[in-house]
C-alpha positions in Angstrom: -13.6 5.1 89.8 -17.4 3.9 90.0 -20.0 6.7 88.4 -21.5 7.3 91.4 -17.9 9.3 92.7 -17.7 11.3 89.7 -18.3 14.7 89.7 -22.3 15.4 88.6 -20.6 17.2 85.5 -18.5 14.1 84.2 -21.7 11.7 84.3 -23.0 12.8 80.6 -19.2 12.4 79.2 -19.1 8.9 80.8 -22.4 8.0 79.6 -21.6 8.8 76.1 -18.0 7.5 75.7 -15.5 5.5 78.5 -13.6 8.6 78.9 -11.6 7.0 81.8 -10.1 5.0 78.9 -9.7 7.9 76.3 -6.6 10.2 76.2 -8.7 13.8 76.6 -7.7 16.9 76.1 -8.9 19.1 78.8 -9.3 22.5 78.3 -9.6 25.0 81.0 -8.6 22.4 83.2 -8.3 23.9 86.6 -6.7 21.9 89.4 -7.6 19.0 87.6 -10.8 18.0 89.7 -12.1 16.6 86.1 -9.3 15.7 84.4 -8.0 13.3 87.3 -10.7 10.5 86.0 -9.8 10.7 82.2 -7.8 7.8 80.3 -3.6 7.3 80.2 -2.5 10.1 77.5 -4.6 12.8 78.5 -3.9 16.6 79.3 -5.3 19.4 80.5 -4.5 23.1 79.7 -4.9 26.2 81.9 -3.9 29.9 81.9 -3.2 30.1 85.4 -0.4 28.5 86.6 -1.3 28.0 89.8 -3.7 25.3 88.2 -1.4 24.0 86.3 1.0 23.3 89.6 -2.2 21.7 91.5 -2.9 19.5 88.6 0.9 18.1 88.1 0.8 17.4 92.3 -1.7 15.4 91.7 0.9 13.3 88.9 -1.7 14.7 86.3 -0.5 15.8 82.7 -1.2 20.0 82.6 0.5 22.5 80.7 0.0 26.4 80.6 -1.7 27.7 77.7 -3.6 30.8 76.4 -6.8 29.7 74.9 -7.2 33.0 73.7 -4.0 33.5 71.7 -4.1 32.0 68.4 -1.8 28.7 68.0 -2.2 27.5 71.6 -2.5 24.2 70.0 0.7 23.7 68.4 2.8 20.5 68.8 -0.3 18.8 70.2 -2.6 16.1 69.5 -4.0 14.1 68.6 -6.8 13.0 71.0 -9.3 10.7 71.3 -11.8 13.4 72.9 -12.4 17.1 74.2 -13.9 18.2 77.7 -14.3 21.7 77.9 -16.3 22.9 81.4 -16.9 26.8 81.8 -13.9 27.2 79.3 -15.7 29.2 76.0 -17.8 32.0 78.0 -14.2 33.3 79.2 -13.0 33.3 75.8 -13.5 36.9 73.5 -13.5 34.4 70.4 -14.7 31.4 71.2 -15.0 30.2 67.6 -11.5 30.3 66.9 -10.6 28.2 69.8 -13.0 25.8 68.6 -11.5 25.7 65.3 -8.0 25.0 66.8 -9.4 22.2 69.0 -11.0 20.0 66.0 -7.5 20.1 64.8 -6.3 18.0 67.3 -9.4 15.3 67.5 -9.3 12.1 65.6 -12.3 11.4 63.6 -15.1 10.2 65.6 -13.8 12.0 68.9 -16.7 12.7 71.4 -16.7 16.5 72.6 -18.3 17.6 75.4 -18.6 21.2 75.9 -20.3 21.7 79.6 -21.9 25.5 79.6 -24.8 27.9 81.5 -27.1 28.7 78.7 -29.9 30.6 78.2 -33.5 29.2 76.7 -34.2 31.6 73.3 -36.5 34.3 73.7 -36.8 37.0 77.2 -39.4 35.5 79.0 -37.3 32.2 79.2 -34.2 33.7 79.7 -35.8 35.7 82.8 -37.0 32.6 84.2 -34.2 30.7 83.5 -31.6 33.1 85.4 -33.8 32.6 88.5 -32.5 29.2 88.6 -29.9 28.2 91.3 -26.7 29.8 90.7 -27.8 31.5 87.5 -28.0 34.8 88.5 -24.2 35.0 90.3 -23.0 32.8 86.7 -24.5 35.3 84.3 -23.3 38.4 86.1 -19.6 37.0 86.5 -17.3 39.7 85.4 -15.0 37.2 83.6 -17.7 36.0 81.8 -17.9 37.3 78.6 -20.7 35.8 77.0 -24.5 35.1 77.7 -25.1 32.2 75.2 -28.4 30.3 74.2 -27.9 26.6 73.2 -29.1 27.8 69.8 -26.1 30.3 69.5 -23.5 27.9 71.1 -25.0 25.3 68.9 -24.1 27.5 65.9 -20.5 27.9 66.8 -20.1 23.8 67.3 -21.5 23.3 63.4 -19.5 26.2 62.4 -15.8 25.0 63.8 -16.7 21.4 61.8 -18.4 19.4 64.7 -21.6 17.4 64.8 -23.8 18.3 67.1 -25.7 15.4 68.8 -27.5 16.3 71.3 -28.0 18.9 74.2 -28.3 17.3 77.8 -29.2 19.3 81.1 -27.1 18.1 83.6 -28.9 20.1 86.4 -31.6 18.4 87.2 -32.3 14.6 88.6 -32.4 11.5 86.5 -36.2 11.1 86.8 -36.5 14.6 85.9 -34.5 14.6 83.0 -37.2 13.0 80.0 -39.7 16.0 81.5 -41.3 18.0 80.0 -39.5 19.8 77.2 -40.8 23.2 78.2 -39.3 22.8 81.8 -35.8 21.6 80.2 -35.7 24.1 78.1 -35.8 26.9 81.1 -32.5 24.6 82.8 -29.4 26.7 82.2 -26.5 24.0 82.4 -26.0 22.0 79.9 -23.8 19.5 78.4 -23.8 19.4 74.2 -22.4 16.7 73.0 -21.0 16.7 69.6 -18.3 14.6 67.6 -15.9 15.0 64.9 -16.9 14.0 61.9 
């Protein structure tokens, strides 16, 4: 599959690491719109298992799990990287899910963690729920959380991963090495981090 077909959200994951070649664990998979491009080994997990159904028609690995019950991850791993898109805000305790996951990374594993966030401070975060699709995100009644980057930032460091970088994903190329005041106001974003 050429870069140019993949979805806008994959592009930082396949920028950072050949994830077509990697055996990902997907979590929060869906129908598997994202994990149908990842490597031979990989799997996605979903609570609804209607998603789960849509995934395997498509011959994709998928399993039912509960993110939000502790030992989801048992009997699994290892693998070579993590995508998780729109999976933490659903979460009541994200951190422990992101504990769980690092246990089943090798060292060195990219994880890509694909989130709305809000810019620190309320004049920011005002302007940055005006953007496109911000407003109908934040107000979601299964989302549970409102983070910034700094707070999801936190969470990453504290579950044992290195944070790298943060990457908005919703605005052009050209756009992209703007100016930082302007980024900062962009609510998706794609953090990259990495097992130590």
């Amino acid at each position: 599959m050429s870069a140019g077909r993949l979805p806008a959200k994959l592009r930082a994951a396949f920028a950072e690491a050949h994830f077509e070649r990697l055996a990902v664990l997907d979590l929060a998979c869906g129908p598997g719109a994202h994990l149908a491009h990842f490597g031979p080994g990989s799997l996605g997990l979903d609570r609804s298992s209607e998603a789960v159904a849509s995934a395997r028609g498509l011959g994709l690995q998928a399993a039912w799990a509960d993110l939000q019950q502790a030992g989801w991850s048992s009997g699994l791993g290892p693998f070579e990287a993590a995508w998780l898109c729109d999976c933490l805000v659903h979460l009541p305790d994200p951190d422990r899910c992101l504990v769980e996951l690092h246990s089943l990374l090798q060292p060195g594993a990219p994880v890509l963690i694909v989130e709305w966030c809000l810019p620190e401070g309320r004049a920011a975060a005002a302007l940055a729920s005006r953007f496109p699709g911000a407003a109908a995100h934040f107000a979601h009644p299964e989302h549970l959380h409102r983070f910034t980057v700094a707070e999801l930032s936190r969470r990453i460091q504290a579950a044992g991963l290195r944070l790298e970088r943060v990457v908005p994903h919703g605005l052009p190329r050209a756009l992209r090495s703007g100016p930082r005041a302007l980024l900062n106001l962009v609510p998706p974003r794609t953090l990259i981090a990495r097992v130590p």
